[in-house]
N, C-alpha and C positions, 0 to 999 in steps of 0.2 A: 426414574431409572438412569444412574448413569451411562454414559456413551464416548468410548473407548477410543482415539481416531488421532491420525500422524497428520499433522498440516505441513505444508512445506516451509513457508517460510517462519510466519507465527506456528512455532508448536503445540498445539494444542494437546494434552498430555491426558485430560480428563473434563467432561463437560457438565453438569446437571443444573439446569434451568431452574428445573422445579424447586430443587434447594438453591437457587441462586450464585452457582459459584463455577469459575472456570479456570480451572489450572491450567497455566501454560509455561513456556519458556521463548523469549525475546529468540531471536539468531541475528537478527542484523538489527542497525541503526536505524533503518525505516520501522521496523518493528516497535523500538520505544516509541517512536514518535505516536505509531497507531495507539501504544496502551496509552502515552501522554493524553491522547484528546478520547480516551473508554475512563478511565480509572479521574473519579469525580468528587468531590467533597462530601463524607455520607457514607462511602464506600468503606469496606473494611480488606483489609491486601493482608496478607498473611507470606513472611519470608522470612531466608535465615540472615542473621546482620549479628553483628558484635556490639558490644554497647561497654563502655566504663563504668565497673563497679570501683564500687569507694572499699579499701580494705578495714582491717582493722585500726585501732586507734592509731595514729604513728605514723601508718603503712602507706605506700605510695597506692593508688587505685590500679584498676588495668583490666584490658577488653577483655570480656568475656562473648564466643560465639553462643548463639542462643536464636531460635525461632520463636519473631512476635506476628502480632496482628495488633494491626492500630487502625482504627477511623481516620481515615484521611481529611484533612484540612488544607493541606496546599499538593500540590502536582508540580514540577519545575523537571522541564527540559534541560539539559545543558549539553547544546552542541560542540562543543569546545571537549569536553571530555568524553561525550560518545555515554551520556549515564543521566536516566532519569532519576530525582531525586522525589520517594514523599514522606511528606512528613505529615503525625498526626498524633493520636492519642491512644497509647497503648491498652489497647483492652484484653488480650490474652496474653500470659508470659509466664517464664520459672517465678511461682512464688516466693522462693526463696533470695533473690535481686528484689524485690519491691517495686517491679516496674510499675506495675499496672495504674494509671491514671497519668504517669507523665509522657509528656512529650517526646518521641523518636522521629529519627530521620530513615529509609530504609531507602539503601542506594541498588537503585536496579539494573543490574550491565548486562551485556549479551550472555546468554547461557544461563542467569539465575533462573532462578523455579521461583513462581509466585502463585498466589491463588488471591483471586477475586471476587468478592462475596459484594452483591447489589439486591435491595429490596425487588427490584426488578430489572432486568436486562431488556432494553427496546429493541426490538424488531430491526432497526435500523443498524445499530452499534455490531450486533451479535452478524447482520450481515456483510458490515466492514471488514470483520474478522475471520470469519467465512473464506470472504473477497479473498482478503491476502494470503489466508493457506491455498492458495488454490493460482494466483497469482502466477507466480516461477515457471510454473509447471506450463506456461503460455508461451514459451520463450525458446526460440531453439538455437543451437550453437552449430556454427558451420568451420572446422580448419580443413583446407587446402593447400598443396602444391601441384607441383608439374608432376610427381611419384603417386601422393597416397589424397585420399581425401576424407573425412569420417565428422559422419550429423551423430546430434544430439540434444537430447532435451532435458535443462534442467530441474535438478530433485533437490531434496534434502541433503544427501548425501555428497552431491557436489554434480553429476550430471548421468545418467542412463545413455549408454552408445547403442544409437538406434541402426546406425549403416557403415560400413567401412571399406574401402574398393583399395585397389591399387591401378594407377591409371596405365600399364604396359607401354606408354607413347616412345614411338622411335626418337633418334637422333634430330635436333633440329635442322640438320641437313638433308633428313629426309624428304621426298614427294611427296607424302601421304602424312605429314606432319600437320600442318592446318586440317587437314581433316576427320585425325585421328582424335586434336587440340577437340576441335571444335564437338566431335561424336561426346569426349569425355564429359565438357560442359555441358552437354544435352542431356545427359543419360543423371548426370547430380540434379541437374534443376527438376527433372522428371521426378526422381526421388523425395528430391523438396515438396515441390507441390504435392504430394499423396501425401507427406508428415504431415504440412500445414491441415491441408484437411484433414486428415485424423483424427490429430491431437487436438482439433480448433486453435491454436497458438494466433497470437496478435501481431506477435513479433521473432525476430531473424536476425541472428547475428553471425554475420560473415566474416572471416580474418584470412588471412592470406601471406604469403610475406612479401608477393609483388603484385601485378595487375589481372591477376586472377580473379578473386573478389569482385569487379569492376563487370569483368564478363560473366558473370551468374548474375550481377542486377541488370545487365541487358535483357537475358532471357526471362528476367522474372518478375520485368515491369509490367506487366499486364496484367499482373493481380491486384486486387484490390482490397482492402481493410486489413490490409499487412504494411508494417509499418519493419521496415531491412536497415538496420544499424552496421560499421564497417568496423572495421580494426585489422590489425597487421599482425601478424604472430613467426618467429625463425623458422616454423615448418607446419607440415601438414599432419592430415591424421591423428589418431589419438591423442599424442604429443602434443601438436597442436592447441585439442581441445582441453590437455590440463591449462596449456600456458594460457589460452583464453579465461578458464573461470578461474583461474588465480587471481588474476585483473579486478573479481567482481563486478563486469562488467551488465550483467543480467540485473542487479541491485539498480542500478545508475539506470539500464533502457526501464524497467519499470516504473521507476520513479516517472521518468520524463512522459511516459503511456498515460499517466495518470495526471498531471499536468496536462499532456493533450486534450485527456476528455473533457478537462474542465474550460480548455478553452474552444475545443471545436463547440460546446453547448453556451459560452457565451459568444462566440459570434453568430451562430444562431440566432441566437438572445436582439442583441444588438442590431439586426439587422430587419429583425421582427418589431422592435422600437420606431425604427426609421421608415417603416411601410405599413404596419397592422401592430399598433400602439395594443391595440385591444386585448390583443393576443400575448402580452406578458404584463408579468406581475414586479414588484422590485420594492425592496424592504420591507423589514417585518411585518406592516398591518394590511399592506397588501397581499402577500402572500398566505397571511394567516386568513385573510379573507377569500384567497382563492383555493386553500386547500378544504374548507366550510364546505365551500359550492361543489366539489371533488370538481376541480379543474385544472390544477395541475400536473401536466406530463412530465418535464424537467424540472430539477432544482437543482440549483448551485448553489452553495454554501460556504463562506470562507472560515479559515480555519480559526483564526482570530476572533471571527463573528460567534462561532461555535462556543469556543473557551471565554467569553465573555465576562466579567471583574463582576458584573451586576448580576447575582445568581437568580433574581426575579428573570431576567431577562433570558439569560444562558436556560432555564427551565424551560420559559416558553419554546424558544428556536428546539428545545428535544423533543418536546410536547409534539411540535409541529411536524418536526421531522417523521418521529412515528408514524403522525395519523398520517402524513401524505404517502410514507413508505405502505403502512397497510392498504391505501387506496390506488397503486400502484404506480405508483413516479417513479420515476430515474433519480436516484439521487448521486450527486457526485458532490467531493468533499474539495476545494481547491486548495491547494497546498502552503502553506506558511511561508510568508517572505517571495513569492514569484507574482508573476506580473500578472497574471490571471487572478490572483486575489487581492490584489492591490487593487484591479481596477472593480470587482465585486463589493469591495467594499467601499467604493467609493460610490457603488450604487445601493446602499444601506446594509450592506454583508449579505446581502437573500436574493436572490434570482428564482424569477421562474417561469417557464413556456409553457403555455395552455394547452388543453384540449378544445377549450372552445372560446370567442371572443366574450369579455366583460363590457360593456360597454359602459357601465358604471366608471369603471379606473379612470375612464378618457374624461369623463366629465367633472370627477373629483381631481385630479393631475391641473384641470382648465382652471377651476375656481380656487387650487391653491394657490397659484400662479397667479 
Protein backbone atom coordinates (compact mmCIF):
# COMPACT_ATOMS: atom_id res chain seq x y z
CA UNK A 1 0.00 0.00 0.00
CA UNK A 2 1.30 3.20 -0.79
CA UNK A 3 1.57 5.98 1.88
CA UNK A 4 0.82 9.61 1.13
CA UNK A 5 2.84 12.06 3.63
CA UNK A 6 4.55 15.98 3.29
CA UNK A 7 8.07 15.84 4.95
CA UNK A 8 9.55 19.11 5.86
CA UNK A 9 12.62 19.22 4.66
CA UNK A 10 13.14 15.98 2.46
CA UNK A 11 9.77 15.76 0.57
CA UNK A 12 8.69 12.87 0.67
CA UNK A 13 5.79 12.96 -2.08
CA UNK A 14 4.95 9.09 -2.26
CA UNK A 15 6.35 6.08 -0.32
CA UNK A 16 5.96 2.02 -0.91
CA UNK A 17 8.54 -0.18 0.70
CA UNK A 18 6.96 -3.12 -0.36
CA UNK A 19 7.48 -2.22 -4.04
CA UNK A 20 10.73 -0.64 -3.05
CA UNK A 21 10.61 2.92 -4.18
CA UNK A 22 10.40 6.49 -2.64
CA UNK A 23 9.47 9.52 -4.56
CA UNK A 24 10.61 12.64 -3.17
CA UNK A 25 11.80 16.01 -3.86
CA UNK A 26 15.55 17.47 -2.46
CA UNK A 27 14.49 21.40 -0.90
CA UNK A 28 17.70 22.32 0.41
CA UNK A 29 21.53 21.28 -0.02
CA UNK A 30 21.59 19.20 3.22
CA UNK A 31 19.04 17.22 1.43
CA UNK A 32 21.26 16.22 -1.60
CA UNK A 33 23.80 15.35 0.63
CA UNK A 34 21.37 12.89 2.70
CA UNK A 35 20.22 11.32 -1.04
CA UNK A 36 24.20 11.45 -1.95
CA UNK A 37 24.98 8.80 1.00
CA UNK A 38 20.81 6.73 0.26
CA UNK A 39 21.08 6.44 -3.44
CA UNK A 40 23.86 3.40 -4.15
CA UNK A 41 25.25 1.58 -7.02
CA UNK A 42 22.52 -1.11 -8.00
CA UNK A 43 19.82 1.33 -7.37
CA UNK A 44 17.71 2.49 -10.23
CA UNK A 45 16.57 6.68 -9.72
CA UNK A 46 14.00 7.45 -12.17
CA UNK A 47 14.00 11.59 -13.39
CA UNK A 48 13.34 14.09 -16.08
CA UNK A 49 16.81 15.27 -17.67
CA UNK A 50 17.45 16.15 -21.37
CA UNK A 51 19.88 14.21 -23.32
CA UNK A 52 21.38 14.93 -27.03
CA UNK A 53 19.84 13.36 -29.83
CA UNK A 54 21.90 12.87 -33.04
CA UNK A 55 19.48 14.38 -36.08
CA UNK A 56 19.14 13.48 -39.30
CA UNK A 57 22.10 12.92 -41.72
CA UNK A 58 23.63 16.42 -41.98
CA UNK A 59 21.79 17.85 -39.00
CA UNK A 60 23.37 19.26 -36.13
CA UNK A 61 22.00 17.06 -32.93
CA UNK A 62 20.02 18.77 -29.93
CA UNK A 63 18.58 18.13 -26.22
CA UNK A 64 15.77 16.54 -26.00
CA UNK A 65 13.74 16.66 -22.25
CA UNK A 66 12.60 13.23 -21.67
CA UNK A 67 12.16 10.93 -18.37
CA UNK A 68 14.89 7.98 -17.83
CA UNK A 69 15.67 5.55 -15.10
CA UNK A 70 19.05 4.30 -15.11
CA UNK A 71 21.10 1.82 -12.57
CA UNK A 72 23.22 3.89 -10.92
CA UNK A 73 27.11 3.29 -11.04
CA UNK A 74 28.47 6.32 -9.67
CA UNK A 75 26.77 9.18 -7.02
CA UNK A 76 28.99 12.58 -7.07
CA UNK A 77 28.29 15.38 -4.87
CA UNK A 78 29.31 18.68 -6.00
CA UNK A 79 29.36 21.31 -3.53
CA UNK A 80 30.54 23.94 -5.49
CA UNK A 81 27.29 23.88 -7.74
CA UNK A 82 24.76 22.92 -4.91
CA UNK A 83 23.83 19.49 -7.54
CA UNK A 84 24.21 15.92 -7.20
CA UNK A 85 25.23 14.27 -10.22
CA UNK A 86 24.36 10.15 -11.10
CA UNK A 87 25.35 8.52 -13.50
CA UNK A 88 24.39 5.09 -14.86
CA UNK A 89 22.89 2.85 -17.30
CA UNK A 90 19.70 3.71 -18.95
CA UNK A 91 17.18 1.02 -18.41
CA UNK A 92 13.78 2.82 -19.17
CA UNK A 93 13.32 5.51 -21.86
CA UNK A 94 11.33 6.89 -25.18
CA UNK A 95 12.12 4.07 -27.41
CA UNK A 96 12.08 6.05 -30.20
CA UNK A 97 15.91 8.07 -28.97
CA UNK A 98 17.66 4.45 -28.54
CA UNK A 99 18.61 5.26 -25.19
CA UNK A 100 18.13 2.22 -23.42
CA UNK A 101 21.62 0.43 -22.45
CA UNK A 102 23.79 3.77 -22.67
CA UNK A 103 25.31 5.57 -20.24
CA UNK A 104 23.49 9.05 -18.77
CA UNK A 105 24.18 11.43 -16.26
CA UNK A 106 20.97 12.76 -14.35
CA UNK A 107 21.65 16.11 -12.66
CA UNK A 108 19.67 16.48 -9.38
CA UNK A 109 19.12 20.16 -7.88
CA UNK A 110 16.73 21.36 -5.34
CA UNK A 111 13.06 21.07 -6.30
CA UNK A 112 13.57 17.99 -8.85
CA UNK A 113 11.19 15.02 -8.45
CA UNK A 114 13.04 11.78 -8.48
CA UNK A 115 12.10 8.27 -7.61
CA UNK A 116 14.12 5.71 -5.93
CA UNK A 117 13.65 2.12 -6.61
CA UNK A 118 16.13 -0.49 -4.14
CA UNK A 119 15.94 -4.22 -3.86
CA UNK A 120 15.67 -3.25 -0.33
CA UNK A 121 15.53 -0.22 1.68
CA UNK A 122 17.46 -0.87 5.37
CA UNK A 123 15.86 0.12 8.26
CA UNK A 124 18.60 2.42 8.89
CA UNK A 125 18.68 4.57 5.64
CA UNK A 126 14.75 4.89 5.53
CA UNK A 127 15.22 6.24 9.29
CA UNK A 128 17.71 8.99 8.23
CA UNK A 129 15.04 10.08 5.89
CA UNK A 130 12.41 10.02 8.29
CA UNK A 131 14.92 11.94 10.73
CA UNK A 132 15.12 14.84 8.20
CA UNK A 133 11.34 15.30 7.39
CA UNK A 134 10.89 15.68 10.64
CA UNK A 135 14.13 17.63 11.56
CA UNK A 136 12.85 21.75 10.75
CA UNK A 137 10.05 21.26 12.54
CA UNK A 138 12.59 21.24 15.89
CA UNK A 139 13.64 24.63 15.46
CA UNK A 140 11.84 27.76 16.64
CA UNK A 141 12.36 31.37 15.47
CA UNK A 142 12.20 34.19 17.79
CA UNK A 143 12.16 38.39 16.27
CA UNK A 144 11.97 40.94 18.80
CA UNK A 145 12.15 44.57 19.64
CA UNK A 146 11.24 47.19 22.19
CA UNK A 147 7.35 47.51 20.17
CA UNK A 148 6.34 43.86 18.94
CA UNK A 149 7.75 40.59 19.47
CA UNK A 150 6.46 37.23 17.46
CA UNK A 151 7.67 33.04 17.82
CA UNK A 152 7.58 30.65 15.39
CA UNK A 153 8.27 27.41 14.16
CA UNK A 154 9.72 26.25 11.17
CA UNK A 155 7.68 24.27 8.23
CA UNK A 156 7.88 23.59 4.73
CA UNK A 157 6.30 26.52 3.79
CA UNK A 158 8.77 28.73 5.25
CA UNK A 159 7.49 29.11 9.16
CA UNK A 160 3.94 28.72 11.10
CA UNK A 161 3.36 32.09 13.72
CA UNK A 162 2.77 30.40 16.81
CA UNK A 163 2.62 33.98 19.09
CA UNK A 164 2.62 37.66 18.51
CA UNK A 165 2.29 40.45 21.30
CA UNK A 166 3.00 44.04 21.14
CA UNK A 167 5.05 45.13 24.13
CA UNK A 168 2.88 48.67 25.15
CA UNK A 169 6.30 49.86 27.17
CA UNK A 170 6.42 53.48 28.19
CA UNK A 171 8.92 56.17 27.29
CA UNK A 172 12.40 55.36 28.55
CA UNK A 173 12.04 58.16 30.70
CA UNK A 174 9.72 56.55 32.42
CA UNK A 175 9.50 55.05 36.45
CA UNK A 176 8.12 51.97 35.63
CA UNK A 177 10.22 51.37 32.42
CA UNK A 178 12.61 48.61 33.90
CA UNK A 179 9.83 47.02 35.12
CA UNK A 180 7.45 47.16 32.56
CA UNK A 181 11.24 46.10 30.21
CA UNK A 182 11.62 43.39 32.38
CA UNK A 183 7.58 41.97 32.87
CA UNK A 184 7.78 41.92 28.90
CA UNK A 185 11.01 39.64 28.87
CA UNK A 186 9.11 37.33 31.39
CA UNK A 187 5.99 36.99 29.91
CA UNK A 188 8.15 35.84 25.95
CA UNK A 189 10.34 33.44 27.89
CA UNK A 190 7.22 32.16 29.67
CA UNK A 191 5.75 31.60 26.16
CA UNK A 192 9.10 29.96 24.99
CA UNK A 193 9.26 27.47 27.49
CA UNK A 194 5.60 26.05 26.83
CA UNK A 195 6.56 25.97 22.73
CA UNK A 196 9.74 24.16 23.52
CA UNK A 197 7.81 21.85 25.45
CA UNK A 198 5.14 21.33 23.09
CA UNK A 199 6.63 21.00 20.09
CA UNK A 200 9.89 19.00 21.65
CA UNK A 201 12.19 21.50 19.55
CA UNK A 202 16.19 21.06 20.08
CA UNK A 203 16.79 24.23 19.22
CA UNK A 204 15.93 28.41 19.39
CA UNK A 205 16.83 31.01 17.31
CA UNK A 206 16.71 34.43 18.68
CA UNK A 207 17.34 37.76 16.54
CA UNK A 208 16.85 41.00 17.81
CA UNK A 209 18.23 44.27 16.42
CA UNK A 210 20.01 45.21 19.72
CA UNK A 211 20.57 43.68 23.36
CA UNK A 212 17.27 42.24 23.51
CA UNK A 213 18.22 38.77 22.38
CA UNK A 214 20.84 38.70 25.11
CA UNK A 215 18.07 39.14 27.85
CA UNK A 216 15.74 36.10 26.84
CA UNK A 217 19.15 33.91 27.20
CA UNK A 218 19.50 35.22 30.62
CA UNK A 219 16.00 33.96 31.58
CA UNK A 220 16.37 30.79 29.62
CA UNK A 221 19.57 29.41 30.80
CA UNK A 222 18.26 27.15 33.03
CA UNK A 223 16.91 24.80 30.52
CA UNK A 224 18.58 22.06 29.39
CA UNK A 225 18.85 19.97 25.95
CA UNK A 226 18.20 23.17 24.18
CA UNK A 227 20.65 24.29 22.23
CA UNK A 228 19.67 28.88 21.65
CA UNK A 229 21.38 30.13 18.41
CA UNK A 230 21.60 34.32 18.09
CA UNK A 231 21.26 36.63 15.20
CA UNK A 232 20.38 40.20 14.63
CA UNK A 233 17.34 41.15 12.39
CA UNK A 234 16.12 45.62 11.72
CA UNK A 235 13.08 44.79 13.70
CA UNK A 236 10.65 42.73 15.41
CA UNK A 237 7.69 40.67 14.89
CA UNK A 238 6.60 39.14 11.96
CA UNK A 239 8.77 41.21 9.80
CA UNK A 240 11.19 40.23 11.82
CA UNK A 241 10.72 36.63 11.44
CA UNK A 242 10.48 36.88 7.45
CA UNK A 243 13.93 38.59 7.49
CA UNK A 244 15.21 35.73 9.84
CA UNK A 245 14.26 32.69 7.61
CA UNK A 246 15.41 34.47 4.53
CA UNK A 247 18.85 34.16 6.06
CA UNK A 248 18.31 30.18 6.17
CA UNK A 249 19.48 30.26 8.98
CA UNK A 250 17.35 27.07 10.57
CA UNK A 251 19.38 25.01 7.40
CA UNK A 252 22.91 26.11 9.10
CA UNK A 253 21.61 25.41 13.23
CA UNK A 254 20.51 21.90 11.98
CA UNK A 255 23.39 20.97 10.27
CA UNK A 256 25.58 22.11 13.17
CA UNK A 257 22.79 19.92 15.94
CA UNK A 258 23.89 17.11 13.92
CA UNK A 259 27.44 17.65 14.09
CA UNK A 260 26.80 18.15 17.89
CA UNK A 261 25.46 14.52 18.22
CA UNK A 262 28.23 13.27 16.70
CA UNK A 263 30.54 14.73 18.67
CA UNK A 264 28.77 14.84 22.21
CA UNK A 265 28.77 10.58 21.39
CA UNK A 266 32.48 10.65 20.73
CA UNK A 267 33.54 12.33 23.61
CA UNK A 268 31.57 9.98 25.38
CA UNK A 269 33.41 7.46 23.36
CA UNK A 270 36.71 8.82 24.02
CA UNK A 271 36.50 9.19 27.57
CA UNK A 272 35.13 5.64 27.90
CA UNK A 273 38.62 4.47 26.08
CA UNK A 274 40.67 6.39 28.66
CA UNK A 275 38.83 4.75 31.86
CA UNK A 276 36.68 1.39 30.89
CA UNK A 277 38.46 0.46 27.56
CA UNK A 278 35.94 -2.54 27.69
CA UNK A 279 33.17 -0.66 27.32
CA UNK A 280 33.71 0.46 23.41
CA UNK A 281 34.30 -0.90 20.34
CA UNK A 282 36.34 0.95 17.40
CA UNK A 283 36.76 -0.28 13.67
CA UNK A 284 35.07 -2.35 11.63
CA UNK A 285 35.87 -6.01 13.08
CA UNK A 286 35.22 -4.78 16.35
CA UNK A 287 32.28 -3.39 16.01
CA UNK A 288 30.92 -6.07 13.76
CA UNK A 289 31.83 -8.20 16.74
CA UNK A 290 30.00 -6.30 19.11
CA UNK A 291 26.86 -5.73 17.23
CA UNK A 292 26.92 -10.34 17.06
CA UNK A 293 26.92 -9.99 20.97
CA UNK A 294 23.92 -7.15 20.66
CA UNK A 295 26.03 -4.88 22.51
CA UNK A 296 26.04 -2.06 21.19
CA UNK A 297 24.21 1.18 22.47
CA UNK A 298 25.94 4.00 20.32
CA UNK A 299 27.54 4.20 16.95
CA UNK A 300 29.11 6.73 15.07
CA UNK A 301 29.91 6.34 11.62
CA UNK A 302 31.77 8.55 9.37
CA UNK A 303 30.59 9.63 6.28
CA UNK A 304 33.54 8.80 4.19
CA UNK A 305 33.65 5.28 6.04
CA UNK A 306 29.97 4.83 4.96
CA UNK A 307 30.56 5.80 1.06
CA UNK A 308 33.54 3.68 0.97
CA UNK A 309 35.51 2.94 -2.94
CA UNK A 310 35.59 -0.97 -1.68
CA UNK A 311 31.80 -2.05 -2.22
CA UNK A 312 32.93 -5.41 -0.37
CA UNK A 313 33.56 -3.25 2.37
CA UNK A 314 30.87 -0.16 2.06
CA UNK A 315 28.19 -3.54 2.19
CA UNK A 316 29.33 -4.83 5.30
CA UNK A 317 29.42 -1.21 7.28
CA UNK A 318 25.17 -1.30 5.69
CA UNK A 319 24.86 -4.91 6.79
CA UNK A 320 26.11 -3.65 10.12
CA UNK A 321 24.46 -0.69 10.44
CA UNK A 322 21.05 -2.49 9.86
CA UNK A 323 21.33 -5.40 12.23
CA UNK A 324 22.54 -2.87 14.98
CA UNK A 325 19.74 -0.33 14.01
CA UNK A 326 17.21 -3.44 14.45
CA UNK A 327 18.90 -4.19 17.84
CA UNK A 328 18.32 -0.80 18.97
CA UNK A 329 21.53 1.47 18.84
CA UNK A 330 21.75 5.02 18.46
CA UNK A 331 23.01 5.50 15.38
CA UNK A 332 24.37 8.80 14.40
CA UNK A 333 26.04 9.61 10.74
CA UNK A 334 29.09 12.13 11.30
CA UNK A 335 29.17 14.72 8.74
CA UNK A 336 31.78 14.83 5.73
CA UNK A 337 34.81 17.17 5.97
CA UNK A 338 34.24 18.25 9.98
CA UNK A 339 36.41 17.44 12.64
CA UNK A 340 34.16 14.87 14.37
CA UNK A 341 34.74 12.67 11.35
CA UNK A 342 38.04 13.37 10.83
CA UNK A 343 38.83 12.13 14.09
CA UNK A 344 36.26 8.93 13.62
CA UNK A 345 38.10 7.89 11.07
CA UNK A 346 41.04 8.13 12.32
CA UNK A 347 39.67 5.56 14.81
CA UNK A 348 38.86 3.12 11.72
CA UNK A 349 35.57 5.03 10.51
CA UNK A 350 33.25 2.93 13.38
CA UNK A 351 32.76 3.88 16.78
CA UNK A 352 30.76 2.38 19.33
CA UNK A 353 29.68 2.44 23.26
CA UNK A 354 28.30 -0.62 24.71
CA UNK A 355 25.80 -1.88 26.70
CA UNK A 356 27.95 -3.99 28.46
CA UNK A 357 31.85 -4.58 29.07
CA UNK A 358 33.93 -7.11 26.42
CA UNK A 359 36.61 -8.11 27.93
CA UNK A 360 37.71 -9.85 25.07
CA UNK A 361 38.60 -6.35 22.94
CA UNK A 362 41.05 -5.52 26.07
CA UNK A 363 43.05 -8.50 25.60
CA UNK A 364 43.00 -8.64 21.60
CA UNK A 365 43.93 -4.43 21.55
CA UNK A 366 47.06 -5.97 24.31
CA UNK A 367 48.44 -8.83 21.95
CA UNK A 368 48.05 -6.51 18.87
CA UNK A 369 50.15 -4.26 20.37
Amino acid sequence: MAIKEWCIIVKIIEANLKKGFLKLIPETTDDLWILYNVIEEGDIVVAKTTREVKGDEGSSGRRIPMTLAIKVRHVEFQQFTERLRVRGIVVEGPERYGVKGHYHTLNIDTGTLLTIFKEEWPSYLVKKIRDACRKRSGVLLVALDYDEAAIAITTDQGFKLLYESISHLPGKDSPSYERDLREYIESICSILEKLISKYGVKAVIIASPGFLKHRIRECLQHLSGITIYYDSVSTGGVSGLHELSRRDIARRVLSELEVGRAEAMLGEFLKLLSTRDTLVAYGLNEVLEAVKFNAVKKLVVSESFLKNSDSSIRRTVENLLEEAYKKGAEIVIAPFNTSVEKQVDGLGGIIAILRYPIEYFRIKRTTST
